[in-house]
KOLMARTI-73452 format. One record per residue (C-alpha): chain; z, x, y; residue in three letters; residue number from 1. Coordinates in steps of 0.001 Angstrom, whole numbers. Example, Ala and Ser with C-alpha at 12.3 -4.5 7.8 and 13.67 -1.06 7.14 Angstrom:
KOLMARTI-73452
[marnu A; [7800; 12300; -4500]; ALA; 1]
[marnu A; [7140; 13670; -1060]; SER; 2]
//
This chain:
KOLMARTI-73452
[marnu A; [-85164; -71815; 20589]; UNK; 1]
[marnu A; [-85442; -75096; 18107]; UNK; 2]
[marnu A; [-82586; -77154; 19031]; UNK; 3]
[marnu A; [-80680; -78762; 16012]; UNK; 4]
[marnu A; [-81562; -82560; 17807]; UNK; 5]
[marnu A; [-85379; -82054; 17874]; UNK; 6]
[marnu A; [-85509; -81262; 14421]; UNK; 7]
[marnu A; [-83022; -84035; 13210]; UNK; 8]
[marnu A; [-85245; -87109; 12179]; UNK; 9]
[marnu A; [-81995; -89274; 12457]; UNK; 10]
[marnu A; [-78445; -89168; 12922]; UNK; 11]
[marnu A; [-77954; -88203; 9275]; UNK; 12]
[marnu A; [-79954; -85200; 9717]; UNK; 13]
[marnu A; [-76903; -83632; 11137]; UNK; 14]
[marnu A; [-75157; -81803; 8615]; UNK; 15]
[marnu A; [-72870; -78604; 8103]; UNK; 16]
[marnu A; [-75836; -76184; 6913]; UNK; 17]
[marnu A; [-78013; -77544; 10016]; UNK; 18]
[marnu A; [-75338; -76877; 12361]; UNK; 19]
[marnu A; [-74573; -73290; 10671]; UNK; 20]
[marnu A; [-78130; -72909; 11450]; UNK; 21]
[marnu A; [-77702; -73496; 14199]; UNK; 22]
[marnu A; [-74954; -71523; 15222]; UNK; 23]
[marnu A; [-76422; -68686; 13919]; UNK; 24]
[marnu A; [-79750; -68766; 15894]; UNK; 25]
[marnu A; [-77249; -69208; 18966]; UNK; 26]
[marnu A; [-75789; -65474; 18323]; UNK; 27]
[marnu A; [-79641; -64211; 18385]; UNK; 28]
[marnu A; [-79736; -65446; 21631]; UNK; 29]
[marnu A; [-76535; -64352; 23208]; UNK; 30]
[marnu A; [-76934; -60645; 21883]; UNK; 31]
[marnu A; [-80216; -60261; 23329]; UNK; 32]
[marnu A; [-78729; -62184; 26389]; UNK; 33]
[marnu A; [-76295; -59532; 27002]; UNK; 34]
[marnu A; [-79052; -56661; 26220]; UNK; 35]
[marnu A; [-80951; -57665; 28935]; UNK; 36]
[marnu A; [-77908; -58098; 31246]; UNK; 37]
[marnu A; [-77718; -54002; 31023]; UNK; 38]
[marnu A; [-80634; -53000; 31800]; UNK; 39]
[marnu A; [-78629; -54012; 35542]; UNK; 40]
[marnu A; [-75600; -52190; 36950]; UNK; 41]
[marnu A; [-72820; -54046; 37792]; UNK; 42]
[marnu A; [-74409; -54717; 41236]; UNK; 43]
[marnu A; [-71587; -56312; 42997]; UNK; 44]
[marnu A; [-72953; -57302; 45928]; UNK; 45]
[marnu A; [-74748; -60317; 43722]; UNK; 46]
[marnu A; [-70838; -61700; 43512]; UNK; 47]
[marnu A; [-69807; -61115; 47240]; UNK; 48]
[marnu A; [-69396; -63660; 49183]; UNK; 49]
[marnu A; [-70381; -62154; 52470]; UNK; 50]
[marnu A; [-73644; -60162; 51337]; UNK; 51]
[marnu A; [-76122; -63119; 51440]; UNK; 52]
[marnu A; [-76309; -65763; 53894]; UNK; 53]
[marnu A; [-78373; -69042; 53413]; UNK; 54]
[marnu A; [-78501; -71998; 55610]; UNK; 55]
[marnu A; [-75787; -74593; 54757]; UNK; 56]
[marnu A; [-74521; -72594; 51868]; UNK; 57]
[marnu A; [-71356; -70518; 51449]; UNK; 58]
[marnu A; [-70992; -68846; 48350]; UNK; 59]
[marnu A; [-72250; -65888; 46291]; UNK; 60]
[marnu A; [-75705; -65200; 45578]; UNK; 61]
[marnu A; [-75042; -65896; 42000]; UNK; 62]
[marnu A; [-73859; -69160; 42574]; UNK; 63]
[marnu A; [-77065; -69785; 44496]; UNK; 64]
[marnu A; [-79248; -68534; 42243]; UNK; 65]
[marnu A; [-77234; -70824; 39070]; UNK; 66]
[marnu A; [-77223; -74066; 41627]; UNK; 67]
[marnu A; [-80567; -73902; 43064]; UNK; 68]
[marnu A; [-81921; -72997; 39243]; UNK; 69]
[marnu A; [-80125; -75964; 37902]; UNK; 70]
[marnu A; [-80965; -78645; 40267]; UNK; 71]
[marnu A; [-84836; -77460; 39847]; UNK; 72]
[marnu A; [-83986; -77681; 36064]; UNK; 73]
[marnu A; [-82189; -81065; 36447]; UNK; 74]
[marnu A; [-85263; -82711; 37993]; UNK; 75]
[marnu A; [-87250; -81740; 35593]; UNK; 76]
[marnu A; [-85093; -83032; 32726]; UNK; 77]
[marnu A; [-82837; -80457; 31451]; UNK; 78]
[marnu A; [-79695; -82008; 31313]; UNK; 79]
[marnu A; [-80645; -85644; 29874]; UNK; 80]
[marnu A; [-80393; -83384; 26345]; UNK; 81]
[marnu A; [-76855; -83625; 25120]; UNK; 82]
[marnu A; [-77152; -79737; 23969]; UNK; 83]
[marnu A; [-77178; -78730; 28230]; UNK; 84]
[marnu A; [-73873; -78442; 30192]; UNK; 85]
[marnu A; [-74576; -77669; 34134]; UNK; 86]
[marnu A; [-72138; -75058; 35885]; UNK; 87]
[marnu A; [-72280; -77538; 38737]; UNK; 88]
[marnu A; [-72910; -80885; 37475]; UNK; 89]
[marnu A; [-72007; -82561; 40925]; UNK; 90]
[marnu A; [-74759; -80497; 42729]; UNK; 91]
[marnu A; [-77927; -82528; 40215]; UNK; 92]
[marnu A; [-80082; -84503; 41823]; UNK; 93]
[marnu A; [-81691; -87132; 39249]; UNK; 94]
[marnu A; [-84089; -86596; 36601]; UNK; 95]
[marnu A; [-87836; -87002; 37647]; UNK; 96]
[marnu A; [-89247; -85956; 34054]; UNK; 97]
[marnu A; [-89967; -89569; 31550]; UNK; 98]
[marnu A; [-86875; -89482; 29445]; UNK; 99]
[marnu A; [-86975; -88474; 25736]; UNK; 100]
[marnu A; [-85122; -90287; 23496]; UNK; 101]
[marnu A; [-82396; -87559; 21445]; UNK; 102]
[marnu A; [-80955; -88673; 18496]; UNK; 103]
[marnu A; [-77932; -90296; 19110]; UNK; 104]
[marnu A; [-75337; -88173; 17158]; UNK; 105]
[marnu A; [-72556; -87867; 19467]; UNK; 106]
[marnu A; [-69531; -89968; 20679]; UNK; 107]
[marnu A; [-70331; -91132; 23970]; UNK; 108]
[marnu A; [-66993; -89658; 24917]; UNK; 109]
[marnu A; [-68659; -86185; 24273]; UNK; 110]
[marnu A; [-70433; -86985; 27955]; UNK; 111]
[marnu A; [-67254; -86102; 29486]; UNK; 112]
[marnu A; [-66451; -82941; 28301]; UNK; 113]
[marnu A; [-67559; -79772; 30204]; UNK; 114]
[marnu A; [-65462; -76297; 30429]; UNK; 115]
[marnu A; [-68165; -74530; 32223]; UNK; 116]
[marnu A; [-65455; -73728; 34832]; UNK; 117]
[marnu A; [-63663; -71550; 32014]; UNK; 118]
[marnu A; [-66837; -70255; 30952]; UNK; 119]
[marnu A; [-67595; -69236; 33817]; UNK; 120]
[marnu A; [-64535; -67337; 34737]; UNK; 121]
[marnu A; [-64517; -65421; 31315]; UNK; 122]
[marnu A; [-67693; -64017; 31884]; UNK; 123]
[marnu A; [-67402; -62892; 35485]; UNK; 124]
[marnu A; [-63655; -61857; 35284]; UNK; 125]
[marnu A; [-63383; -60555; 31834]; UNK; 126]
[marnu A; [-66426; -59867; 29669]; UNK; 127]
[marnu A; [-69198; -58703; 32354]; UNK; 128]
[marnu A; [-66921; -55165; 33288]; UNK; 129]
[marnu A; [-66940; -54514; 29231]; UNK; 130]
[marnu A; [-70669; -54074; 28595]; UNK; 131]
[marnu A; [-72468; -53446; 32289]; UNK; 132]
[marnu A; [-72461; -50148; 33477]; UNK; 133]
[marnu A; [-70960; -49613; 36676]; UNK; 134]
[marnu A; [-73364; -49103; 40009]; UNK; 135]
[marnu A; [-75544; -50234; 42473]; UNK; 136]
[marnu A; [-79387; -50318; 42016]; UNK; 137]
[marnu A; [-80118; -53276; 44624]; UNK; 138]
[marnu A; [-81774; -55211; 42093]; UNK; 139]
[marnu A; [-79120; -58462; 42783]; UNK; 140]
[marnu A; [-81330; -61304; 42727]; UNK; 141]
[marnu A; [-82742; -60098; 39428]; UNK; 142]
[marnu A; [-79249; -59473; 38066]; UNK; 143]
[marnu A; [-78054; -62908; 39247]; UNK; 144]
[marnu A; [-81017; -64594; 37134]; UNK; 145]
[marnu A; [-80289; -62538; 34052]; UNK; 146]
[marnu A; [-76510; -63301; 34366]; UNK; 147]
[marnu A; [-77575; -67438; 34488]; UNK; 148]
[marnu A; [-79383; -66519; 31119]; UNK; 149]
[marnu A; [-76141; -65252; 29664]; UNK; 150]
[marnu A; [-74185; -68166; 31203]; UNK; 151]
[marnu A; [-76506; -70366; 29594]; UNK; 152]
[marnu A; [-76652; -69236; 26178]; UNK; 153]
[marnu A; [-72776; -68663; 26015]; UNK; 154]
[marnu A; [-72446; -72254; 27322]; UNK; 155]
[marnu A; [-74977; -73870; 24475]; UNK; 156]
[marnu A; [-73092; -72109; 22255]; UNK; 157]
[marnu A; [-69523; -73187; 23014]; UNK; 158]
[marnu A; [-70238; -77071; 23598]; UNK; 159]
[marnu A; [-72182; -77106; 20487]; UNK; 160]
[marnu A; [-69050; -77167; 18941]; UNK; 161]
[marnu A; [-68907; -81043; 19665]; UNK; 162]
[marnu A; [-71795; -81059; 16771]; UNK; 163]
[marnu A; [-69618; -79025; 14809]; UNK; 164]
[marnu A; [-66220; -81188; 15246]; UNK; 165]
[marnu A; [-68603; -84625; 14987]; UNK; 166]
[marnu A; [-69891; -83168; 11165]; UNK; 167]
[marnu A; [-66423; -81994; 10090]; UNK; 168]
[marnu A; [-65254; -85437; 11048]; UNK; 169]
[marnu A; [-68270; -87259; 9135]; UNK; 170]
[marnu A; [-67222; -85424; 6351]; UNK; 171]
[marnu A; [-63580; -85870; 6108]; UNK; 172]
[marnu A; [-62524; -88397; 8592]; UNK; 173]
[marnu A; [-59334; -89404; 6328]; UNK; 174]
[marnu A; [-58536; -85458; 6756]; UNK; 175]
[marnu A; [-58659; -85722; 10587]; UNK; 176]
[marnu A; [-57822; -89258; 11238]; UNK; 177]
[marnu A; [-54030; -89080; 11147]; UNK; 178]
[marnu A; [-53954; -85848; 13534]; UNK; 179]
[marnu A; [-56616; -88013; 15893]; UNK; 180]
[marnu A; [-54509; -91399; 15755]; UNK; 181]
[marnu A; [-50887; -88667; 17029]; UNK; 182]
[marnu A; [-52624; -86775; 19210]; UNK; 183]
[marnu A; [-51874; -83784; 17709]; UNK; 184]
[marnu A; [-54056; -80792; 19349]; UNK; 185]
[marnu A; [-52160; -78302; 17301]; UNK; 186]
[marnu A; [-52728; -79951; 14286]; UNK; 187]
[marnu A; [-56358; -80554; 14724]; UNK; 188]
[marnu A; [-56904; -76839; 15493]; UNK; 189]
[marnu A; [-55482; -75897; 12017]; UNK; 190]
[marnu A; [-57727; -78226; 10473]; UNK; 191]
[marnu A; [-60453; -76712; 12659]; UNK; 192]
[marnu A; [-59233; -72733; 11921]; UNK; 193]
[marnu A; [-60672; -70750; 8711]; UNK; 194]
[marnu A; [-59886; -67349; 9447]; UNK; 195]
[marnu A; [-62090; -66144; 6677]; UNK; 196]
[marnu A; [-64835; -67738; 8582]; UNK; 197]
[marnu A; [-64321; -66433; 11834]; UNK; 198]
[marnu A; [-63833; -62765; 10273]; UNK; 199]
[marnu A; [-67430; -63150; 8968]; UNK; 200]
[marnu A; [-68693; -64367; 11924]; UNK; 201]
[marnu A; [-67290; -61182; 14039]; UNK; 202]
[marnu A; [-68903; -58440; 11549]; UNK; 203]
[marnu A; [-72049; -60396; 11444]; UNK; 204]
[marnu A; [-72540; -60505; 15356]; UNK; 205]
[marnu A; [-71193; -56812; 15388]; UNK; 206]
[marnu A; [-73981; -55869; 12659]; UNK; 207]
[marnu A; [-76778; -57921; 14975]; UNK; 208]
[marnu A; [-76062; -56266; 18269]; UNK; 209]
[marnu A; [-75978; -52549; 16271]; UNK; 210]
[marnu A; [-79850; -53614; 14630]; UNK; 211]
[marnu A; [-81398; -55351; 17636]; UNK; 212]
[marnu A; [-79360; -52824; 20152]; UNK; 213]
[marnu A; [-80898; -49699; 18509]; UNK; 214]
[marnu A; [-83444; -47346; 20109]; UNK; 215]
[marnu A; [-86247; -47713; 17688]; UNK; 216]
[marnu A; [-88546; -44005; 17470]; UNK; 217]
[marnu A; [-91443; -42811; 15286]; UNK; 218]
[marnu A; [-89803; -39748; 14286]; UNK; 219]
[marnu A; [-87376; -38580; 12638]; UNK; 220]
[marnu A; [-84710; -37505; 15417]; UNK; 221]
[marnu A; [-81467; -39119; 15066]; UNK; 222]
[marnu A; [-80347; -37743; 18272]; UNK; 223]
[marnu A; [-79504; -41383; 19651]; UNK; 224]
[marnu A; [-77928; -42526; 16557]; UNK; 225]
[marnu A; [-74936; -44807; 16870]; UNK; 226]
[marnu A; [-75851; -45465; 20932]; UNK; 227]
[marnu A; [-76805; -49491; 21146]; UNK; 228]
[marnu A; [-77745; -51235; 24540]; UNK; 229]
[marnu A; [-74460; -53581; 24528]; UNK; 230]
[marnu A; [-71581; -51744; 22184]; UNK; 231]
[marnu A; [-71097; -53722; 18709]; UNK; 232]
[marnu A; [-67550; -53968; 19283]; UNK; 233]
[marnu A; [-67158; -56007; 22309]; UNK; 234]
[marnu A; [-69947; -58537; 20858]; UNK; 235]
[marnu A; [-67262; -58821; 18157]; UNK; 236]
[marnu A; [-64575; -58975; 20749]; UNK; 237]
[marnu A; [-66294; -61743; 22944]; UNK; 238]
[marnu A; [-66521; -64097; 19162]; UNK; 239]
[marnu A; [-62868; -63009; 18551]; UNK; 240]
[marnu A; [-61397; -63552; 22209]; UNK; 241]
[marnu A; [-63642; -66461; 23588]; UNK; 242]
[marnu A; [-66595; -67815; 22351]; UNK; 243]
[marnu A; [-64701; -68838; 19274]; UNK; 244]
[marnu A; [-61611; -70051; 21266]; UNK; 245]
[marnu A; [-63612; -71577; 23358]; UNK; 246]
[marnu A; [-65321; -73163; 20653]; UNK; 247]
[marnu A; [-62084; -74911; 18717]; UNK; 248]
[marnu A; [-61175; -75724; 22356]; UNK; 249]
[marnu A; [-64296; -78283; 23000]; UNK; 250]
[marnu A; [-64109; -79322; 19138]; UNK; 251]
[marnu A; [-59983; -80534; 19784]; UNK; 252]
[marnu A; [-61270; -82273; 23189]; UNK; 253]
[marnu A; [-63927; -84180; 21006]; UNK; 254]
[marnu A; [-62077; -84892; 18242]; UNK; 255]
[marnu A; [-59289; -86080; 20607]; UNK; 256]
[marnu A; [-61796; -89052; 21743]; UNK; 257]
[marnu A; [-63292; -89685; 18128]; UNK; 258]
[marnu A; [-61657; -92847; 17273]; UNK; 259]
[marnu A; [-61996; -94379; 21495]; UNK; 260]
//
């Protein structure tokens, strides 16, 4: 996917519409994510501690298969770009790729913040029982890699809202200012909530995962109309519960540092 920094020119290149644009390519991603994801079973032996054993490592095999993946990924780069937040940032060895030089658009204070820890809980503990079917089909280490791709793309999508709070700010930092200067979380995240907003955003992600979720046929037989691969509802419900949340909750951490 084009990333909103490698298409910016220049720190002015950042703007609400690119960001929207953003945003919106992000849910692309995410549904088809999560359409992948179940086309695996639950598989629980993937999250069990005891079911794979590796020399000097005690954990699950999906946190074996999201370390190892991310140190390979760290050497070769991947999280130099500010876009990239690592699950386990104190498992990277250092960068071996030449750097490229992103478009500095951020506070450096936006370094610092990282709720991969809640991101990852939400998924395993709340949203991954909602759309994978339950079973066993021994296909773990597969299941583990497609779960890092969901991981992934809900964790783009939630930090990006530091590019989000850092373009609000740029264009009404006398709106923000006073609630930055007090401290005031709650009253940043009414400045940050439009309800009208968010309620589009749900029925468009709910219309996406019915249109790319269909079973397309040649015929005429409408026998699977209304089944999707991942059910409409709870992509509306993970926009509505967390990724939106989630979202505000990175844009008040930024916005907190703004002024430093």
């Amino acid at each position: 996917m084009a990333m909103a920094l490698n298409d910016s020119v220049s720190a002015n290149a950042l703007t609400l519409d690119s960001v929207r644009d953003s945003l919106v390519r992000q849910e692309d991603t995410i549904i088809f994510a999560l359409i992948e994801r179940t086309r695996f079973p639950i598989n629980s032996p993937a999250y069990n501690h005891s079911y794979a054993k590796f020399p000097g490592y005690s954990g699950s095999l999906v946190q074996f298969v999201v370390r190892e993946t991310e140190a390979l990924l760290a050497k070769a780069g991947k999280f130099t770009n500010p876009e990239e937040h690592p699950f386990f940032p104190t498992d990277l060895p250092p960068s071996e790729a030449p750097p490229y030089n992103y478009t500095k658009v951020l506070h450096p204070a936006a370094a610092s913040i990282n709720i991969n820890k809640s991101i990852w809980k939400m998924y395993f503990d709340e949203l991954l029982a909602l759309f994978a079917t339950p079973g066993d089909d021994g296909n773990y280490a597969s299941t583990a890699a497609s779960d890092l791709v969901c991981l992934q793309a809900l964790s783009r999508r939630i930090h990006y809202g530091k590019f989000v709070a850092e373009v609000k700010f740029r264009e009404s930092p006398r709106e923000y200012e006073p609630a930055i200067r007090s401290q005031d979380r709650d009253a940043l995240m009414k400045l940050l909530t439009v309800e009208s907003v968010e309620e589009m955003v749900k029925k468009r992600v709910a219309k996406k995962a019915m249109v790319f979720g269909q079973e397309v046929t040649l015929d005429n037989n409408n026998a699977k109309k209304g089944k999707y691969k991942v059910d409409p509802s709870v992509v509306s419900r993970l926009y509505a519960e967390w990724v939106m949340p989630l979202t505000k909750l990175v844009q008040v951490e930024y916005l907190l540092r703004r002024l430093d």
